[in-house]
C-alpha positions as CSV (number, residue, x, y, z in Angstrom):
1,X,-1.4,-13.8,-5.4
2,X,1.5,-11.1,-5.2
3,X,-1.3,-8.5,-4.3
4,X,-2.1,-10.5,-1.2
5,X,1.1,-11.7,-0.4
6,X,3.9,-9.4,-2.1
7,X,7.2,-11.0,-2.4
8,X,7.8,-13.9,-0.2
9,X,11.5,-13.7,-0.9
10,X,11.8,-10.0,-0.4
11,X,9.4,-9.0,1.8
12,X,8.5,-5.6,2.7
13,X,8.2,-3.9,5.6
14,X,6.4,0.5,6.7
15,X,8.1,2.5,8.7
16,X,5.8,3.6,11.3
17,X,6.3,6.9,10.2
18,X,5.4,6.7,6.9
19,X,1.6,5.7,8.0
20,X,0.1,9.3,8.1
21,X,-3.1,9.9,8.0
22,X,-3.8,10.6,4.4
23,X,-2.2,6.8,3.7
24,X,-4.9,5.4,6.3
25,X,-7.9,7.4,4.7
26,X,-6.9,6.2,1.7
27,X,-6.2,2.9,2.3
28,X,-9.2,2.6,4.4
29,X,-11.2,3.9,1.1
30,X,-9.8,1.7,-1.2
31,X,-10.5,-1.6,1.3
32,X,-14.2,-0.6,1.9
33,X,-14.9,0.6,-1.4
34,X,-13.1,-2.0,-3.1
35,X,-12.1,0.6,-5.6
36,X,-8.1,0.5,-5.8
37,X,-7.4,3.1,-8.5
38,X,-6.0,5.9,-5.9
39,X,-3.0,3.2,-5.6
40,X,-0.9,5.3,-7.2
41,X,-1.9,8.1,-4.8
42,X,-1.2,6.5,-1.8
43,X,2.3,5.6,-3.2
44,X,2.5,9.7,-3.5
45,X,1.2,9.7,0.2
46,X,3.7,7.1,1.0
47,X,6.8,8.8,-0.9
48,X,5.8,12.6,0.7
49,X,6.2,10.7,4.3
50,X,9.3,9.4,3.8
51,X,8.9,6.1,1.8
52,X,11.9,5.1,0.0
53,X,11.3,1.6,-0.5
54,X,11.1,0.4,-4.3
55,X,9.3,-2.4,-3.3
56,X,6.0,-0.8,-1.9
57,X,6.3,2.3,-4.3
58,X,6.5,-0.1,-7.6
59,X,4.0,-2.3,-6.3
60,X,1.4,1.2,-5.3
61,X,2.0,2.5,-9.2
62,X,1.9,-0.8,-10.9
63,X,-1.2,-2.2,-13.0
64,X,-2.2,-4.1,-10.4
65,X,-4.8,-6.2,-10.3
66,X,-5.2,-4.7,-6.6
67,X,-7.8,-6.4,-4.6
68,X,-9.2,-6.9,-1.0
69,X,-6.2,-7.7,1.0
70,X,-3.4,-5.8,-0.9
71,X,-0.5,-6.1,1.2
72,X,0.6,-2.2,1.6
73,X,-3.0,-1.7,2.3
74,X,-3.4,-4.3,4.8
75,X,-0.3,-3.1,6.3
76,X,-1.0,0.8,6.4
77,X,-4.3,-0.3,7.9
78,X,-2.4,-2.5,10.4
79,X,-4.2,-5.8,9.2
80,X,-1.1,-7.6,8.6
C-alpha cells in the first residue's frame, strides 16, 4: 500500500524541475513494462536534477515491492 500511496503523514511532493526527461522515459518504462528494477536509476535521475528529498530518494532505492501506480512514478508521469 506505501507504493501506491507513500506516506500519508508525510507526503511528498517533485519539484517541477526535477521531471527531466530521462525521469519521464524512465518512469514511462517502468509503468508500461511493469518492470520496476531501474528504480534506483530514476532516483539517480532524480538526484542529478536537483532532488534532495529523502523521502522520494529512499523510497526510489528501497526493495520495494514497486508496482503499477508507484507514487514517484505516477507523479513524474503527472498521474497523480
Amino acid at each position: 500500500m506505501r507504493d501506491i500511496f507513500g506516506d500519508l503523514f508525510n507526503p511528498a511532493a517533485l519539484s517541477p524541475e526535477w521531471i527531466t526527461d530521462t525521469a519521464v522515459a524512465l518512469s514511462r518504462e517502468m509503468y508500461h513494462s511493469r518492470d520496476f528494477s531501474a528504480m534506483p536509476i530514476l532516483a539517480d535521475a532524480l538526484q542529478d536534477a536537483g532532488c534532495d528529498s529523502k523521502i522520494v530518494l529512499a523510497h526510489c532505492r528501497g526493495p520495494g515491492p514497486h508496482v503499477r501506480g508507484c507514487w514517484v512514478v505516477d507523479l513524474v508521469l503527472g498521474k497523480s
